[in-house]
Structures are given as structure tokens and as C-alpha cells.
N, C-alpha and C positions, 0 to 999 in steps of 0.2 A: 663494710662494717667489720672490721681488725678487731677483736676481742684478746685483749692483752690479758696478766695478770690481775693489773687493778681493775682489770673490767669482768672477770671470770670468777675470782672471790667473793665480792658484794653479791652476782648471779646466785653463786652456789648458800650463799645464809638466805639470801629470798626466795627460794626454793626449801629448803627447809623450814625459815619460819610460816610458808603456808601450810606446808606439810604437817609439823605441830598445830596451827590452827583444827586444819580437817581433821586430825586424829583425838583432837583436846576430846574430853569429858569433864569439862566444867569452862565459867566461863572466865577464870584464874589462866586455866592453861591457854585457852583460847584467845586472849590479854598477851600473854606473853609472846605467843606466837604471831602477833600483830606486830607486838616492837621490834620485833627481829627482823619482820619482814620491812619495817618502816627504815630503819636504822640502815640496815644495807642495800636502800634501794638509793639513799639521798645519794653515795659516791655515784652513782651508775650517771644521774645526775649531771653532776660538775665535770664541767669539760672546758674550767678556765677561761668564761667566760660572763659577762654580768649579766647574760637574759638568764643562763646556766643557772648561777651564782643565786639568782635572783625566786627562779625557780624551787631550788634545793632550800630556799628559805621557805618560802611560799609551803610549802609542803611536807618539811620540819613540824610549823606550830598549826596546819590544820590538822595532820595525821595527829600530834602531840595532844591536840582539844580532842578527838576523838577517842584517845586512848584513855586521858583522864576522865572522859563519861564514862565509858567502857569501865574503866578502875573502882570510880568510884558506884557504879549500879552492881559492881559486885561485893563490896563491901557490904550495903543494902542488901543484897541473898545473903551475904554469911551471916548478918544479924538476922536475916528472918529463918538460919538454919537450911537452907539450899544452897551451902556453897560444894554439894558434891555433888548438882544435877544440872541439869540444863532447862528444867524447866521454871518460864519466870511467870510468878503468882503475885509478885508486889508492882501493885499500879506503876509510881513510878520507876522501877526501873523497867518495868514495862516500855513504857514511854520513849526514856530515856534511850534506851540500848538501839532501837529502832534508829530515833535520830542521827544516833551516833555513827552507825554502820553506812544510812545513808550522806554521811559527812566523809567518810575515807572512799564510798565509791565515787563520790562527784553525782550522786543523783539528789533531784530536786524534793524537796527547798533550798538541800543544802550544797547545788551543786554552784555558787559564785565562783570557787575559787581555779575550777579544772579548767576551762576556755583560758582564760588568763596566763595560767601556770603551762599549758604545755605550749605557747609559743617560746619558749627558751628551752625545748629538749632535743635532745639528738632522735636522731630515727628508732635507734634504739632502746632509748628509756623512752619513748613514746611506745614501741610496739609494746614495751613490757606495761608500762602504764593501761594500756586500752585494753589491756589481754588479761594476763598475767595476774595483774593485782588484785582486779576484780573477782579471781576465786574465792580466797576468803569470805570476806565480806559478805558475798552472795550464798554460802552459803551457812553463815550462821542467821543469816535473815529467814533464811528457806527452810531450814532445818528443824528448828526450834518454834515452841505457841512464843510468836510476837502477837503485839497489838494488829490484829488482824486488818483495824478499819483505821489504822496510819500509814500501813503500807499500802493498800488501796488508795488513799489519800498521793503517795509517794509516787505510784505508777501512772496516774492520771498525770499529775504537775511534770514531772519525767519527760513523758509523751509530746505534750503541750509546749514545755520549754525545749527538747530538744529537735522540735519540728520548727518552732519561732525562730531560735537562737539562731539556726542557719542560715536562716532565709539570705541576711544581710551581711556577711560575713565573705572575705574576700582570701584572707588565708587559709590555705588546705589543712592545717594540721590542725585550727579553730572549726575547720566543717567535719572534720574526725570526732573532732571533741563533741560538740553537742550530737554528730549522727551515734555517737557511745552513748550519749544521755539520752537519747531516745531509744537505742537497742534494750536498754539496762532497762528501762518502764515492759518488756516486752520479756525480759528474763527474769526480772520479779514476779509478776503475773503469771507466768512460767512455774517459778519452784511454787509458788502456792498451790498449783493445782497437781504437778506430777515432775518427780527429781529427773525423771528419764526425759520429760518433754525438755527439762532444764540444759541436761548433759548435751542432748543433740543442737539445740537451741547455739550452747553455746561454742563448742565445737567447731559447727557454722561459721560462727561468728568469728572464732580466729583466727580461722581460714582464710576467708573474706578478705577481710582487715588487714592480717599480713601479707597478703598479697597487692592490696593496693597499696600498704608501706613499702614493700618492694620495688615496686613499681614508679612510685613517685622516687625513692632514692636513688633507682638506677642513672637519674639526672638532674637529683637536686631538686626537686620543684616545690618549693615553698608558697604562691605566688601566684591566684586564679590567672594573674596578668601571664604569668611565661606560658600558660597554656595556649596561647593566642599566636604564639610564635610559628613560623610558617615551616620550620622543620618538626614540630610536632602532629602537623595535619596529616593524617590518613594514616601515621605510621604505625610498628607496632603495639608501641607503648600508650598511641592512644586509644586502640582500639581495646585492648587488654585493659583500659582503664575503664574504658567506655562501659564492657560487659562486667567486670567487680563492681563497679559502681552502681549497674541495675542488681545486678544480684543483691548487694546490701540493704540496696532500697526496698526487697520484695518482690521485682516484679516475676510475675509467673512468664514464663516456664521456667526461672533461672533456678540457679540451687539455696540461694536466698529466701526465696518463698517458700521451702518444704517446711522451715522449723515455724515458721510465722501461719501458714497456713494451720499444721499441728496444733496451733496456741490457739485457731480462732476456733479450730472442731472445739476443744476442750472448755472453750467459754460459752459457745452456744449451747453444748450439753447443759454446763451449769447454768445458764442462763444469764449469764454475768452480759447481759447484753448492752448496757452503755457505755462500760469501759469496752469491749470491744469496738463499736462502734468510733469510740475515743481514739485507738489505736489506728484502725485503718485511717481514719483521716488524716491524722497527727502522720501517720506511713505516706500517705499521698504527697505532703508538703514538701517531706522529708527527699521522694522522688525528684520532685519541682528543682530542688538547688543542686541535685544528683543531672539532672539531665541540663540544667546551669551550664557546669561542667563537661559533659561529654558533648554542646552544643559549640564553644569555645577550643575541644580538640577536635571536632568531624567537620566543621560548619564554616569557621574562620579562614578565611583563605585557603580553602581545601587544596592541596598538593600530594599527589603519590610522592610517598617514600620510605618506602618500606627497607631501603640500603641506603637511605642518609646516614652520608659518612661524619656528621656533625653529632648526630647521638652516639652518648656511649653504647659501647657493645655489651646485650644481656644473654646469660646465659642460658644454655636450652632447659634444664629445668624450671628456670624462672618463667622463660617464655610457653613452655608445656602447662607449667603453675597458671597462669594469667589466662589462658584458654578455660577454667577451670567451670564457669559458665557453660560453656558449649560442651564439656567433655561429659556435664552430667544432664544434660535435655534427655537422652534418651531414658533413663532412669525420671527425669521427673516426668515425664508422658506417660510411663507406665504406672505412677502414683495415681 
């Protein structure tokens, strides 16, 4: 992943426009901090190709729909005279701003358009996409008195859709996309109850995530099918997938489970006891197409090869990176 000019530029304004987002005190500045970060991500995008091409559309006029709610629910605060607070007291933009937010993260109801849209991205507008872009967003959701019982509404459908959506789903970067949609149910649930369960939550989570986008680009793999192939059995690369992929899922003792665990002490306090219940199970599903996968690299024609000379060669922080499971069992045992 060469990062040229034109790919270091658009970087460096989407890094600033979220920057302006978290910093805004209204939500004028916080609007503009959106388009900046929309506008220089679509180059990041286009890589001269028509899924590219297609994409960078795609993503154009849903971020654009979201900005225009966004615009126009603040228009609505300056006529009701809070255009220089963050708090929102008019029903509909109430409403509104919610939707809206959960329209630029890809979470449900309004997540159609994110499965669709990232099979046409490079590795790296995907890691930024899954990672990166969802700070904003998240936290002017979190931050701010929203409609409290729309985003509980939000994180339930989240859960539900991003544990279904996978189930049947054959490309890797579509089982990224809904396993995002069902983290995102689990990092909203998150900022409502404590910004710090939030930060650690998601941390985690880009850790994870980049690691298994590393790990799949170290050889291309787009493609449940190449996973079947008999120089990926036993090797590195799939054992290193193997253990991200339980991590992501949850499972204990990996480091996956510290932030998800955190989230479930903090709802049983509150007693928020059937979206939790919501989430483990919707988490169990989510397992099911995660161990899909690592059943397809350990299981399918198993062969040592740990020096097939037919993978590319990865580099020892990648490889130290992708242990990243194993390296913190000791730490989650002592949790």
C-alpha cells in the first residue's frame, strides 16, 4: 500500500475535517467538519476503476443526503435560537440529526448502502472507511441529548442486521462491512453509557480490524473461495487470521472480549437487560461466519506450511501485529 501524493493529501483534509468535527461547538461547525471530511475521502476512493468509480458515487450522494439533514436541522436550532449550543430541544431536529448520523456511519436502518459500496474499495479506503470515518459521527451521537429511544431503536436493528447480513455473504470485505455494522450497535450502546467504555471499545476495534486488513492484503484475498486453497492451510497467515477473527468476534480470553465484556458489566448495572441479551446473541451469530472462515483456512485440506514459498513474504511487525491475540491472554486472565 504505496501512498503517493494524491493519496497523502485527501489523508491529511480527512484528518482535519474530523478534527474540526470533535473540536466544533455548534452544530454549523460540526456540518462543515463533515464536508471536509466527505469531500477528501471520495479521491482516496477512485483508483480508476468502475467498482472505484462506482463506489465514489455511491458515497458522494449518501454522505451529501446526510449532510443536507444535518444543514438543514440546523437551520431549525438557529430559528429556535440554539445556533451556538449543542443542545437539541426541537423535536424534529431531534429526530432528524440521529437519522442522519446513523446514515454516514452505515448503521441500521440506514445502513443499505455500506455492504454494497465497499466491494469497489482498495484496502485502503476500506481500512479508513471501517476505522477512521466512524469517529465523527460517533461521536456527535454520543456526545450530545439525541433522541435517546431512537438510538436504542439504532443499536438493536445494528446488532440484528449486522449478525443476519453476514451469515450468507461470500466476500471478505462484505463480511467486514456488516461485522462494522454490528461493532457500531455495540459502540453506540458504548458512548451512552460512558465516553471512556467508548474510547477503549474503540481502540480495540482498530486494532482488530487493521490487522485483519493487513493480513488479508498481504495476498489479495477478496474471496471466501481462495481461502480453501491449499497453500493457505496451516500457514501463517491463517493462523493469524484465525486468532483476529476470534478476537473480533468476542471470544474470551482474546482481547476482543475486554471492551465487549466492559459494555455488558455497564448494562447489567443499568439494567438495560434485553439489549444486552440482544447483543450477545446477535455477538454469537456473528462468531458462526467468523469460525465459517477460520474453518476454510485450518480445516480444508490441511497442509503445514509455514515456508510456502507461493505466499508473499510478511513482515515481522505484521507477523508480531497478527499474534496480537496471544500476546495479550496474559493481561486478559488477570482481568
Amino acid at each position: 500500500m504505496h501512498l503517493t501524493l494524491n493519496k497523502l493529501l485527501p489523508i491529511y483534509f480527512v484528518l482535519c475535517g474530523t478534527m474540526i468535527t470533535l473540536s466544533s461547538s455548534s452544530w454549523m461547525m460540526a456540518w462543515t467538519g463533515l464536508e471536509i471530511n466527505m469531500l477528501a475521502f471520495i479521491p482516496i476512493i477512485m483508483t480508476n476503476t468502475k467498482l472505484s468509480n462506482e463506489s465514489a458515487l455511491k458515497y458522494f450522494f449518501i454522505q451529501a443526503t446526510g449532510s443536507i439533514i444535518i444543514f438543514l436541522s440546523t437551520i431549525i436550532l438557529m430559528q429556535a435560537n440554539f445556533s451556538t449550543s449543542m443542545d437539541v430541544s426541537n423535536l424534529l431536529a431531534n429526530s432528524l440529526i440521529p437519522l442522519a448520523l446513523a446514515l454516514k456511519l452505515g448503521a441500521a436502518p440506514m445502513h443499505f448502502w455500506f455492504p454494497q459500496m465497499v466491494e469497489g474499495l482498495s484496502w485502503l479506503a476500506l481500512s479508513l472507511l471501517l476505522t477512521w470515518q466512524k469517529m465523527a459521527p460517533l461521536f456527535l451521537m454520543s456526545s450530545y441529548s439525541l433522541l435517546t429511544t431512537l438510538i436504542y431503536v439504532m443499536v438493536v436493528l445494528s446488532a440484528i442486521t449486522g449478525a443476519m447480513g453476514g451469515l450468507n455473504q461470500l466476500l471478505l470485505k462484505k463480511i467486514l462491512a456488516y461485522s462494522s455494522i454490528n461493532h457500531l450497535a455495540w459502540m453506540i450502546m458504548s458512548a451512552m453509557i460512558s465516553m471512556n467504555i467508548l474510547l477503549t471499545y474503540f481502540i480495540i476495534y482498530i486494532i482488530i480490524t487493521l490487522m485483519i486488513i493487513l493480513l488479508l492484503m498481504s495476498n489479495n484475498l477478496t474471496h471466501l473461495s481462495q481461502l480453501m486453497a491449499n497453500q493457505y492451510s496451516l500457514s501463517l497467515i491463517a493462523v493469524g487470521l484465525f486468532l483476529n477473527l476470534l478476537s473480533l468476534g468476542g471470544l474470551p480470553p482474546f482481547l476482543g472480549f475486554l471492551p465487549k465484556w466492559l459494555v455488558l458489566m455497564s448494562l447489567a448495572s443499568n439494567a438495560f437487560f434485553m439489549i444486552m441479551i440482544i447483543l450477545v446473541m446477535c455477538s454469537v451469530l456473528t462468531l458462526y461466519f467468523y469460525m465459517r472462515i477460520s474453518f476454510n483456512l485450518l480445516m480444508m485440506n490441511p497442509k503445514l506450511s509455514w515456508f510456502n514459498k507461493s505466499l508473499l513474504h510478511m513482515t515481522w511487525p505484521v507477523k508480531v501485529a497478527s499474534m496480537c491475540p496471544i500476546i495479550t491472554l496474559p493481561l486478559m486472565t488477570m482481568m
